[in-house]
C-alpha positions, 0 to 999 in steps of 0.5 A: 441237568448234565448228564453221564455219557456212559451207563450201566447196562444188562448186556448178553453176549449170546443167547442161553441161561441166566448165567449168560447176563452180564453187566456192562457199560456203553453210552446213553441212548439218545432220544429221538422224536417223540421220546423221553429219556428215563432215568430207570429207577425200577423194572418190570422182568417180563416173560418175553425177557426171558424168551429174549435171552434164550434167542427165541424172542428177537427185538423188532427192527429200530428197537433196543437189543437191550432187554427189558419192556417196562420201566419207572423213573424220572424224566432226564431229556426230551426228544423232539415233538414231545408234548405233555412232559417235562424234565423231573416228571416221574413216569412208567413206560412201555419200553420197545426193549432197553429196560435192563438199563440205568437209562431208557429211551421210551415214546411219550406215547407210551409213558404213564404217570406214577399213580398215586402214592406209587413208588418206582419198584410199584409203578415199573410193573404195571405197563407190559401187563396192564398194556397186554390185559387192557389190548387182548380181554377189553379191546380184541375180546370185549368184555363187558360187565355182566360176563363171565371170563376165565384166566389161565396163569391166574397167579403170574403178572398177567393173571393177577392183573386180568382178575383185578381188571375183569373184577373191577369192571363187573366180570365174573372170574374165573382163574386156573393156577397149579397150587392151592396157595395160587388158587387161594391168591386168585379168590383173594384178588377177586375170582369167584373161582379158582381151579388147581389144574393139576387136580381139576379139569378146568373144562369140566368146572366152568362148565358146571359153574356156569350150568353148563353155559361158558364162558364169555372170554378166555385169556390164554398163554398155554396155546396148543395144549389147552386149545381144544378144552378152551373152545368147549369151554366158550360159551355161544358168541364167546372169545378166545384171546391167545397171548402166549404158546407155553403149551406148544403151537400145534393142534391135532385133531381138532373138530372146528364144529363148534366155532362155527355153532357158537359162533366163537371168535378166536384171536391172537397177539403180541404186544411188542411188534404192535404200532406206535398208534397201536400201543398209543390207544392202549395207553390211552384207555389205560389212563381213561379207564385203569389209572383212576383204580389204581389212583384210587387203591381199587386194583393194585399189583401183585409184587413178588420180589424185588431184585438189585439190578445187579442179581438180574440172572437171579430174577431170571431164575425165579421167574422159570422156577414158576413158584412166584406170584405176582411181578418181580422187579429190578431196582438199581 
């Protein structure tokens, strides 16, 4: 297969709006040991992306500056010491940065298959969410079947992909959203109970929806904010798994009491400095565990709007509107 030497990229300048996004051209990335060239088809705009473009999220040392974490396409070049894949292959991939690109060097170890029946705008916006819900609510918190667990953000890519997940796997959900059209989306997707934060406290419903108990797990991107009203909620031996600091970093006056009379753990993540190894074992259990439910129709994701690559800064724009439910996609 010959190859371009130049591609079409998402170039940014300086950090700030959308509006800063550029198109441009430079040469393909090479890839190197243990990675494929992808010619991208599809992919998933993410909120690190957007943090990314603001200067607040910098790439980790080695990674492309290019944004974007999550991709779909086809297999155009193989670096060495790859096994497992082949030119032509059609897979999804949990890039290290580069996405916003016609062409992406992605780690083996970090590309899926498309599952089946899939096409590339479907398969580009499953692993920078399926990675994050699979790390934080079954690896780091642990849940199992028979749990009750509580999702915040229960209509943006992660929530709707944690409730399908938790659901599937036994879990009774729990989903906070802003709307009541997101709470209705939430109990479409398998929530035993959504609740409008703007109207209800979703303290005070847990509670009462779980006699007065808690809840087992709690995966959570608001931070500071919510902090307080997430440790009441837990219930004894219960989980606080922390993915994001929408609602600030900084907690006051906070009585540590009841971690240590619940025995409560609390953790905290980001997925994109993780290890190679690291991201290898999630993808792994991925393919084990998650792929034969999508293989099967028993989860899916949630698509919002795809986007021509070339509207990217009107992607942007949707995701900060905060009125989509589900993923939104870049295709070219």
């Amino acid at each position: 297969m010959t190859l371009p030497t130049e591609m079409t990229y998402v170039a940014l300048p300086s950090p700030g709006g959308p509006e800063n996004m550029v198109m441009a051209r430079g040469p393909l990335p090479a890839p190197g040991s243990g990675e494929i060239l992808v010619r991208v088809e599809a992919a998933g705009v993410n909120r690190p992306d957007i943090q990314q473009r603001k200067g607040l999220y910098p790439p980790p040392p080695g990674a492309s500056p290019v944004m974007g974490l999550e991709v779909a396409g086809e297999v155009v070049a193989l670096g060495e010491d790859v096994e497992g894949f082949a030119i032509g292959d059609r897979v999804c991939g949990l890039a290290n940065g580069g996405g916003y690109a016609e062409f992406c060097a992605i780690p083996a170890a970090q590309t899926l298959r498309w599952p089946h029946g899939y096409d590339a705008a479907r398969a580009a916006v499953l692993p920078e969410t399926f990675f994050t819900v699979w790390a934080n609510v079954f690896q780091m918190a642990e849940l199992v079947e028979g749990e009750t667990f509580l999702v915040h953000g229960g209509t943006s890519g992660i929530g709707t992909t944690a409730i399908q997940i938790a659901n599937a796997f036994g879990a009774r959900v729990f989903a906070t959203a802003g709307t009541a059209e997101k709470c209705k989306a939430c109990v479409e997707l398998g929530a035993a109970r959504a609740i409008n934060y703007k109207e209800e406290d979703f303290k005070a419903v847990v509670l009462e929806e779980t006699s007065g108990k808690g809840v087992d797990v709690i995966l959570d991107m608001v931070g500071g904010s919510y902090f307080s009203r997430n440790v009441t909620s837990l219930a004894k031996d219960g989980r606080l798994a922390i993915i994001a600091v929408q609602g600030g970093t900084k907690v006051e006056n906070f009585d540590v009491l009841p971690i240590m009379t619940k025995r409560l753990r609390l953790m905290g993540s980001t997925l994109r400095p993780r290890t190679a190894a690291e991201k290898q074992a999630i993808r792994d259990d991925l393919e084990d565990n998650v792929w034969p439910l999508l293989d099967a129709g028993e989860i899916a994701p949630v698509m919002h709007a795809i986007v021509p690559f070339a509207e990217v800064a009107e992607a942007h724009r949707l995701m900060e509107a905060g009125d989509h439910i589900g993923k939104i996609v870049l295709t070219m």
